[in-house]
N, C-alpha and C positions, 0 to 999 in steps of 0.2 A: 577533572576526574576521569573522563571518558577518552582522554588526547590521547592519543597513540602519536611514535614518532616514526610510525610508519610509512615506506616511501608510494606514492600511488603511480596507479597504470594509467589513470586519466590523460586523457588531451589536452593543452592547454585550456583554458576558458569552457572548459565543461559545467555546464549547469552541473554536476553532479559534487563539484565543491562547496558549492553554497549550502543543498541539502544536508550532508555530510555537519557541517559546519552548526546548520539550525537545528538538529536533530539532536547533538548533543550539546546545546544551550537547553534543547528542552528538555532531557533529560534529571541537567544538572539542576533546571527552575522546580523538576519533582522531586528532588530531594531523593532519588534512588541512586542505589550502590552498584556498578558494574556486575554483582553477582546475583541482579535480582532482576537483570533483564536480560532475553535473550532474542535474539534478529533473527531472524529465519530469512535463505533467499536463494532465487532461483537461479538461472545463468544470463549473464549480460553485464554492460559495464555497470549499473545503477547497483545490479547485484554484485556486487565486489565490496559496495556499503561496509559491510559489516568486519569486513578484514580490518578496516582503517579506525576501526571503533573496540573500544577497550569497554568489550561485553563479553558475554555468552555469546557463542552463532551457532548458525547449520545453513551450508550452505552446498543446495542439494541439485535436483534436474530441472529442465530448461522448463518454467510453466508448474512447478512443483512447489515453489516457495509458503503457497496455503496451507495445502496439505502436513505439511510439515512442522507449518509455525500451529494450527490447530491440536494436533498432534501433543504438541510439549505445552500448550494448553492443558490440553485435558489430562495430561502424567501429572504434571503441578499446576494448581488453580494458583497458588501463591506466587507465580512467576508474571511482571508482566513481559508480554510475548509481542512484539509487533515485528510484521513480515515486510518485506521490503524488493521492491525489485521494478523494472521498466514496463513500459509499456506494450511491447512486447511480449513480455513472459506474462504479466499479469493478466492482460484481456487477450492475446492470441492463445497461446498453448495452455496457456493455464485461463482461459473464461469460463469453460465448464467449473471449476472452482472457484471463481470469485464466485458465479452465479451460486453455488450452494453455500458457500460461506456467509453470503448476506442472508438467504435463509434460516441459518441454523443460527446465526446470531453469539455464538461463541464470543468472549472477550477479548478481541486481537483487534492490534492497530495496523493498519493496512497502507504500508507508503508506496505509492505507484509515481516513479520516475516519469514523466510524459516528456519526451522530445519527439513525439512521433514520426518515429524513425527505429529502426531495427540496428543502435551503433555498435555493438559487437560484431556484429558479422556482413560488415560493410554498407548498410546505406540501404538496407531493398525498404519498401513501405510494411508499415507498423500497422496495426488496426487503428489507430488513430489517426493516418496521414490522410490529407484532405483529396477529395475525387479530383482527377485531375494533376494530379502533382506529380511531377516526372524526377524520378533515382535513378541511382546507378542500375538500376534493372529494371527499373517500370521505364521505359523508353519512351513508350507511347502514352505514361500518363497513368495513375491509379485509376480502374474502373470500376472498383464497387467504394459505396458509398463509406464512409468513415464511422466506426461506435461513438457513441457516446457514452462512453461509461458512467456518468452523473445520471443522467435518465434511467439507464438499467438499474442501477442502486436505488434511484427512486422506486423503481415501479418494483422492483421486488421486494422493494418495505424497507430500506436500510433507515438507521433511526439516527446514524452520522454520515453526512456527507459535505465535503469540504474543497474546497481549492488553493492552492499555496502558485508561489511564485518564487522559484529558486533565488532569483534576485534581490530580498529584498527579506534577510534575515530575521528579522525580530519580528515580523508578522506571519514568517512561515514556524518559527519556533513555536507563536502562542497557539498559532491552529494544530501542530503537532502534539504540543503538552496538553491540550484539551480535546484530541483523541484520544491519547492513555488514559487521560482520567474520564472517560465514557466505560458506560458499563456494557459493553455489548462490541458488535462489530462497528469498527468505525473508518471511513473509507477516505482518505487524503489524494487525492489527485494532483500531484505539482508539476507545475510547467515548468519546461527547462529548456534550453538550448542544447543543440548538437553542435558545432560549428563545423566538424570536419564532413560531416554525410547530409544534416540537413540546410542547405543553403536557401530555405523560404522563411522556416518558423525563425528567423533569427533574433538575436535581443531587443531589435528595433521593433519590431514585426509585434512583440508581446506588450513593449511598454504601449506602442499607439492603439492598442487592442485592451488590454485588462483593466479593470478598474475595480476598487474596494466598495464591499457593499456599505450603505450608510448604515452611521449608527440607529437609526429606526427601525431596520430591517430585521421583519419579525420571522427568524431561521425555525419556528416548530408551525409555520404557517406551509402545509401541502401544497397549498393549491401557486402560491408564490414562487413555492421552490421549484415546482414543477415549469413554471413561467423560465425563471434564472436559468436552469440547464439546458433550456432550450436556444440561450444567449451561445450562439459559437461565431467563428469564423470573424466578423465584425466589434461581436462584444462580448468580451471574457470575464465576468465578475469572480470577483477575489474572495473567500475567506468562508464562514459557515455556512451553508445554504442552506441545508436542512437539519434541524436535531429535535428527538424526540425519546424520552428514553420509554422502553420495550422490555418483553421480558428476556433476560439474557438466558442463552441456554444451560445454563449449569444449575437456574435461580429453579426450574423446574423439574429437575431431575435430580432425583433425592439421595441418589449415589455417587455423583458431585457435591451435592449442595451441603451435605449432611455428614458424609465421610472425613476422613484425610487424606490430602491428595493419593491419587493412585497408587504417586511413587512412593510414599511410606506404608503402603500398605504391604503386608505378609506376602510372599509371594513362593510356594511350595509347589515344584513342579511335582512333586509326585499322588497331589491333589486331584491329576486330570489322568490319573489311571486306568481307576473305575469306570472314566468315557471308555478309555483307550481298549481296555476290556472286553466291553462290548462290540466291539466290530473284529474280535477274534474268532 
């Protein structure tokens, strides 16, 4: 329902096939209509997502993709709205908006391409690429240390946080379909290969690294989750880390909650006169 016969700009063997791929199995396992969801995204290859997807989109400035998808949130609460874009645009240009997006806790699903690597615009280091790791323009090696975006989402209360692995479809779809159906912000971090710019993280490099959490693993446990995000580099655990649900922000605010979305609402410009008036 979602296949477009769209021709893509990808690389060969781009992780960003696989996503593309899980994204809309998960779609289809929610039982939603191409008109009832809309992608929001910023600029990079990851962000091209939504061209090759038979949705709604916006697809806007480099690090903007939040903004945006929040946005058409808050016009229609009846939309679900998940934003989408790499690691770059998500935590470099746009980290001042993850950071307030997991605060304000809005209903958006948040897919963050990770190949950390910057592959639109050639290969320089991502905020994810590891200290030390030499690109086409870090010559002599990344000098500051690498984010951890899992940990930030923790520590500033995100009540979804999750891990996907491009490779390995039917486990990135179910962690995807049960971000939509979280009721608040819900943060997907998928690992992915570059193969053309980054030449360390490669598919070998993730399968001898990640591993799936056990079924015992209690994901509404803090103090654990907090433990698992701190697994990098050596050991990369797979799938929900942390969930708790929270109050979403629309649940407390009585002009979301109580109204009809924004966009049905009356809208008379010449309502704002009377302001306008007064500064005459």
């Amino acid at each position: 329902m979602f296949s477009t016969n769209k021709e893509t700009a990808w690389c060969p063997g781009c992780g960003n096939f696989g996503i593309l791929e899980a994204l809309k199995e998960a779609l289809d396992s929610l039982n939603l209509e191409p008109h009832q969801v809309v992608i929001s995204s910023g600029i990079g290859q990851a962000a091209k997502t939504p061209q090759y997807i038979s949705a709604n989109m916006f697809n806007g400035l480099h690090g903007r993709s939040l903004p945006a998808g929040i946005g058409i949130k808050l016009a229609n609460k009846h939309l679900t709205v998940i934003v989408e874009s790499g690691d770059g645009c998500s935590y470099g240009e746009g980290g001042n908006h993850f950071v307030h997006a997991v605060r304000r806790n809005l209903d958006v699903t948040h897919l963050v391409h990770n190949n950390q690597v910057y592959g639109l615009t050639k290969g320089q280091a991502s905020p994810t690429t590891a200290r030390h790791q030499r690109t086409g323009l870090q010559f002599d090696g990344v000098q500051m240390q690498p984010l951890n975006p899992l940990a930030l989402a923790l520590t500033l209360g995100a009540g979804f946080v999750a891990r996907g692995f491009f490779a390995d479809k039917k486990h990135l779809a179910a962690l995807i379909a049960e971000a939509i159906s979280y009721l608040g912000y819900a943060l997907v971090d998928i690992l992915q290969t570059c193969p053309t710019f980054n030449k360390v993280n490669t598919f070998k490099w993730y399968k001898d690294r990640a591993y799936y959490l056990p079924a015992d693993y209690d994901s509404s446990d803090l103090s654990a989750a907090r433990l698992k995000v701190e697994e990098v580099g050596e050991r990369l655990p797979l799938g929900i880390i942390y969930k708790r649900q929270t109050a979403e922000y629309a649940a407390h605010n009585p002009v979301l909650s109580s109204n009809p979305p924004l966009v049905d609402l009356p809208l008379n410009p010449t309502d704002a006169k009377k302001f306008m008036d007064e500064f005459r």
